[in-house]
C-alpha positions as CSV (number, residue, x, y, z in Angstrom):
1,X,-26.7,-38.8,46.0
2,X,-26.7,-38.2,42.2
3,X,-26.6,-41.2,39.9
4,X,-23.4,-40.4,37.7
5,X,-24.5,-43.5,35.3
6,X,-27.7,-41.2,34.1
7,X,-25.4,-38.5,33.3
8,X,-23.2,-40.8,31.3
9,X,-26.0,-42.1,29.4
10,X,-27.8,-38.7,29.2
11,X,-26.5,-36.5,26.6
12,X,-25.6,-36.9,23.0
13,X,-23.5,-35.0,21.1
14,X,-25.7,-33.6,19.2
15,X,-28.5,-32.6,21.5
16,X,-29.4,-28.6,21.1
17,X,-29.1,-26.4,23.8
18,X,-32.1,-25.7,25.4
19,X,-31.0,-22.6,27.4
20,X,-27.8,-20.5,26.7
21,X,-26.9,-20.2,30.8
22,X,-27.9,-22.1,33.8
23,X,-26.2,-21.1,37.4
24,X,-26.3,-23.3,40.2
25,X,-25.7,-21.6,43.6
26,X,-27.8,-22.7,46.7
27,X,-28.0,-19.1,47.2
28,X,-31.3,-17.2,46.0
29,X,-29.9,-14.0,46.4
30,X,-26.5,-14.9,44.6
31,X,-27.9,-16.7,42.2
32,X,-30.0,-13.4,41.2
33,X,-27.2,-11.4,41.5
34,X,-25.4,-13.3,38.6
35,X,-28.0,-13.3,36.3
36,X,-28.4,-9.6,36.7
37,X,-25.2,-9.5,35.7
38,X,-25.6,-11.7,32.7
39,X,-28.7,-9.7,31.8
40,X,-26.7,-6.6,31.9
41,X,-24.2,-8.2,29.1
42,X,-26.9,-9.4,27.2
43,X,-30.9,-9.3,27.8
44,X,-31.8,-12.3,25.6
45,X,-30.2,-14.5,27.5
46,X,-31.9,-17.7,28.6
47,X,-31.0,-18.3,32.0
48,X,-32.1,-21.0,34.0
49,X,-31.2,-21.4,38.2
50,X,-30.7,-24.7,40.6
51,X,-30.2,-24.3,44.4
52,X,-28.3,-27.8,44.7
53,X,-26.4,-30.4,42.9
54,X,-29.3,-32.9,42.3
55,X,-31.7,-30.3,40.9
56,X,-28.3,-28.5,38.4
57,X,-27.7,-32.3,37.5
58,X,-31.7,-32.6,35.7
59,X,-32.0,-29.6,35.0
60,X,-28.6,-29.9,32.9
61,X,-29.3,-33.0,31.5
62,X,-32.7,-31.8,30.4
63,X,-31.4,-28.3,29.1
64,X,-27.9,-28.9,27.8
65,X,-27.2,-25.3,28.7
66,X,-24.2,-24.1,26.9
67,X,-22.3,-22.8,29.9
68,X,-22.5,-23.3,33.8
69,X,-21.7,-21.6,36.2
70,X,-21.2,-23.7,39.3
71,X,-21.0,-23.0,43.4
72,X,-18.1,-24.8,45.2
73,X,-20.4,-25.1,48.2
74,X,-23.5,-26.7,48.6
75,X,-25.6,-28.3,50.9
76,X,-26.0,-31.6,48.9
77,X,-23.1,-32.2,47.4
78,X,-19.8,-29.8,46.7
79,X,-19.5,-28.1,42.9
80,X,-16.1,-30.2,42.4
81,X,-17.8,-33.6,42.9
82,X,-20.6,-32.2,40.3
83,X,-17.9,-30.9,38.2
84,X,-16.9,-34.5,37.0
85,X,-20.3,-35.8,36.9
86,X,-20.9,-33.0,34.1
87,X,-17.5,-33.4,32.5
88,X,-18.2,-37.4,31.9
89,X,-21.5,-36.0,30.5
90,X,-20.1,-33.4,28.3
91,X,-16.1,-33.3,28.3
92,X,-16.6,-30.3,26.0
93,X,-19.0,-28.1,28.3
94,X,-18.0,-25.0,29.3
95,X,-18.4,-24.4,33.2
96,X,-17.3,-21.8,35.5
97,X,-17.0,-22.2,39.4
98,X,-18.2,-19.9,41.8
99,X,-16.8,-19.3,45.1
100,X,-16.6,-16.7,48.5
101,X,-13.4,-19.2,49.5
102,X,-10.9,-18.4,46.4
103,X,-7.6,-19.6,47.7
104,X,-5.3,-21.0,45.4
105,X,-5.8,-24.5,45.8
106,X,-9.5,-24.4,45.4
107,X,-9.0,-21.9,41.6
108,X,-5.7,-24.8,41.2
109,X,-8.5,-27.6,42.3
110,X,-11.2,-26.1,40.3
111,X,-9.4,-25.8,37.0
112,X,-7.4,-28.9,37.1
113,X,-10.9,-30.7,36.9
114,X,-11.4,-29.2,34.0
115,X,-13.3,-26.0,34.8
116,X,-12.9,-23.5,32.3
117,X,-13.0,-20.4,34.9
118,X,-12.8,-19.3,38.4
119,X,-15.3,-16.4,39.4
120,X,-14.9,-15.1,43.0
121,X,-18.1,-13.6,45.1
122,X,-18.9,-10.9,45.0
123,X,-19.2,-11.2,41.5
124,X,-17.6,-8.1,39.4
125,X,-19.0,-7.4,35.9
126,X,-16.4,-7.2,34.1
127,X,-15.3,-10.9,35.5
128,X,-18.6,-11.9,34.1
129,X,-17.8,-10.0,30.7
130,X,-14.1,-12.4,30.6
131,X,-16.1,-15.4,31.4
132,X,-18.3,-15.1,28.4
133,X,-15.3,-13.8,26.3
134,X,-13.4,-16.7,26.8
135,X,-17.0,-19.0,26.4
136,X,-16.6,-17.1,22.5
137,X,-12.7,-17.6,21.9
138,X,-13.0,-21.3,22.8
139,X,-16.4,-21.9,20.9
140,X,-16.7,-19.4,18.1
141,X,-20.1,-18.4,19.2
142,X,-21.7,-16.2,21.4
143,X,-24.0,-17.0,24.3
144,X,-27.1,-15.7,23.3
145,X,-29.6,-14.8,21.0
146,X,-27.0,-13.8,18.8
147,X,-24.9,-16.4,19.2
C-alpha cells in the first residue's frame, strides 16, 4: 500500500522538474511503445518508466516529472486510486490516463478526478501530439528541451 502522507509532505512548489515525462504502465511493451511515440514528437525528451503504483509514486516524488501519464490497471494498485495520491501532492500536475477499457464512465471517472486527458491503447500519435498540446495551452511551456 502507498503511504499518501509521504506524498503530501513530499513536494514543494517550487521543486524543479527533474524529468519532463514519466509513464507508468505495468506493461514493458506499452510502456515502450509510448515513449517511442514521445521520442517521435520530440527526441530530447527525458522520459522516465514505472511498472506499478508504488514504484510511479517515488519515482514521482523524486523526479517531479512535469506530466504523467498513468495506466488505469495495475497489479498493485488501480491509476485512479494513484491519481489522488498525486493530485494531493501536486493539484497542479498534469497527468494523462491510459487505458485498453475506455468506456465512458472510466474517461467521465478519469477526468472528474482531475486527470487532464484520456489516452486509449493502442496509442495513436497524433493523440500523443493533443496530449502535449494541451500540456502547452495549459502551462505556457513546452515539454522538452525546449520548453
Amino acid at each position: 500500500m502507498l503511504n499518501p502522507a509521504a506524498a503530501d509532505a513530499a513536494a514543494p512548489a517550487a521543486q524543479e522538474s527533474r524529468c519532463d515525462v514519466l509513464i507508468v504502465d505495468d506493461s514493458g511493451a506499452s510502456r515502450e511503445i509510448l515513449a517511442s511515440l514521445l521520442r517521435q514528437v520530440d527526441a530530447g525528451l527525458q522520459i522516465r518508466q514505472a511498472r506499478d503504483a508504488a514504484q510511479a509514486l517515488g519515482a514521482w516524488l523524486e523526479l517531479f516529472p512535469r506530466a504523467t501519464f498513468l495506466d488505469i490497471d495495475m497489479p498493485d494498485q488501480d491509476g485512479l486510486t494513484l491519481l489522488k495520491t498525486l493530485r494531493r501532492s501536486r493539484p497542479d500536475a498534469f497527468v494523462v490516463m491510459v487505458s485498453g477499457y475506455s468506456s465512458a464512465d472510466n474517461v467521465r471517472q478519469a477526468l472528474a478526478m482531475g486527470a487532464n486527458g484520456f489516452v486509449v491503447k493502442p496509442y495513436k500519435p497524433q493523440r500523443i501530439v493533443d496530449m502535449l498540446d494541451r500540456y502547452q495551452a495549459l502551462t505556457g511551456r513546452k515539454l522538452g528541451a525546449r520548453g
